[in-house]
C-alpha angles and dihedrals in degrees: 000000000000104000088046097067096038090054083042090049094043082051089055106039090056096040087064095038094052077041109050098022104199093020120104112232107272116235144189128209128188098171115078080211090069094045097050084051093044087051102046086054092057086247101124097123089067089077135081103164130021138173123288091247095060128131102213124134091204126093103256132151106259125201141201096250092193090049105027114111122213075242095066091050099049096085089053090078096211123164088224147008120214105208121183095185136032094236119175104357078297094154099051090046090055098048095046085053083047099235133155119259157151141197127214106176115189121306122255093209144339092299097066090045090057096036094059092044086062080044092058100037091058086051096054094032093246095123099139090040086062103036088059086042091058092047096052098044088043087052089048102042093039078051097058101038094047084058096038104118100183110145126170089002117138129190137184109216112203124201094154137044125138096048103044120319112271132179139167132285139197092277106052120085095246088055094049083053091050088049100045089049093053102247110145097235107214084211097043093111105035107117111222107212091233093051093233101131093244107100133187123251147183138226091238090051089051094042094050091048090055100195124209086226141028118203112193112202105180142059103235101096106075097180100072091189096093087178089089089060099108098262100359087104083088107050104117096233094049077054108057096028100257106140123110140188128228126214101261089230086044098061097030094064149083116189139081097328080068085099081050090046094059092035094067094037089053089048098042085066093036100059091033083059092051099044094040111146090203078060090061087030086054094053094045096055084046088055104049093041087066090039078057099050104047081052099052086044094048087051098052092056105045082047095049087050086047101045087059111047086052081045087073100037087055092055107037116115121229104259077052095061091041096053084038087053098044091041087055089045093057091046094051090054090248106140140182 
């Protein structure tokens, strides 16, 4: 599948080229993925329409990707259109109208990040631009996950609330982060019916995992207090603040801020660890166990000084306390 749309982007990408001489090849995206990645490349005057939802500061068509017909992008004239999601029926519709496309449809783990960045780059003949690109974000990431030191650590990632509760798998990208980085995912193992790594939960699942972090990637919750979730007060991580929200883009994408992405995951544990209460909580008690001690052992001793000499007064006969109290009596100069 790959090799057939880099040889499909490189055909492209000459046919527009032989056709338009000077012109850059015109493209279309209707995933905000793709134009982060074409932008990234340098590559942003090889579009002349992209998605709603894309961050671009250039005058540019944009177009609603979940309502937009292959109709409705025929008179555009582009050499491709990059589509993320079959949204209404939009490939079918792009192959009846006969136009080049290709879909990249969000990607399982770091390979396939990688792997549609070269994609891209073929397409918009940045090919050296993206293979540099690669080798930079593969030395970073492999960086940071060959230092990551997380054990026991669990963590409950959110990408859906308000329509049904929905996290991260194995076999999402996020969870292959969690897991290369050494986090213990509550949902690693849910299966989802469509395959795609995002499962359903329920409250009482995450409840009963009580993770040590919760990690919300979407912008659907407005109220960012989840203690007010019935029993969600007692989650461990409601309870010692460690929730923490992701940029929506952030966490909805899948280009070249993955190295951002991890980034900010990496660094969300690391400066939880080295800010751990239970780190300070851990000294204190230290410390007052030896404080403690040394108190327990002073007083031993001084008791065990005292008790006997009480020990002998308690004993002593009565010829002995009056030759005690006469003896006393000589050694502090009294007479008579």
């Amino acid at each position: 599948m790959k090799t057939k749309l880099i040889i499909l982007a490189l055909f492209v990408s000459m046919c527009s080229n032989q056709a338009q001489e000077k012109n850059e090849v015109k493209i279309i995206s209707l995933s905000t993925t793709h134009t982060e990645i074409i932008q990234s490349l340098g590559a942003e005057n090889t579009l002349i329409a992209v998605d709603a939802f894309s961050e671009v500061d250039f005058p540019v068509q944009r177009i609603d990707a979940y309502t937009v017909t292959a109709e409705e992008l025929a008179p555009l004239d582009a050499d491709m259109v990059i589509v993320a999601f079959d949204f209404n029926g939009i490939i079918e519709g792009l192959e009846a109208q006969e136009i080049n496309h290709i879909l990249l449809p969000p990607a399982r783990n770091l390979e396939d990040v990688y792997s549609q960045i070269q994609i891209i780059g073929e397409l918009v003949d940045k090919k050296t631009v993206a293979e540099t690109q690669i080798r930079d974000m593969k030395l970073a990431i492999n960086r940071i996950i060959s230092n990551s030191n997380y054990e026991n650590i669990t963590v409950y990632h959110e990408i859906g609330y308000s329509y049904g509760i929905y996290s991260v798998n194995a076999n999402s990208l996020i969870g292959e982060i969690y897991n290369s980085l050494g986090i213990i995912n509550i949902a690693n193992s849910e299966e989802d019916p469509f395959g795609s790594g995002y499962p359903a939960l329920t409250e009482e699942m995450v409840i009963e995992a009580n993770p040590d972090f919760i990690v919300v990637g979407h912008s659907d919750y407005l109220n960012k207090d989840l203690s007010i979730r019935d029993g969600w007060e007692n989650i461990n991580a409601v309870q010692s603040s460690n929730v923490y929200f992701l940029d929506d883009t952030l966490a909805s994408n899948w280009g070249t801020t993955t190295l951002e992405l991890v980034e900010t995951l990496s660094a969300t544990f690391e400066e939880s660890a080295e800010t751990n209460p239970y780190s300070d909580y851990l000294l204190l008690v230290s410390l007052l166990f030896l404080v403690i001690m040394l108190f327990v052992l002073t007083r031993d001793s001084t008791r065990a000084k005292a008790v006997s000499y009480t020990h002998l007064r308690a004993h002593e006969t009565p010829e002995h306390l009056v030759w005690r109290v006469r003896r006393e009596k000589k050694k502090g100069g009294g007479g008579g």
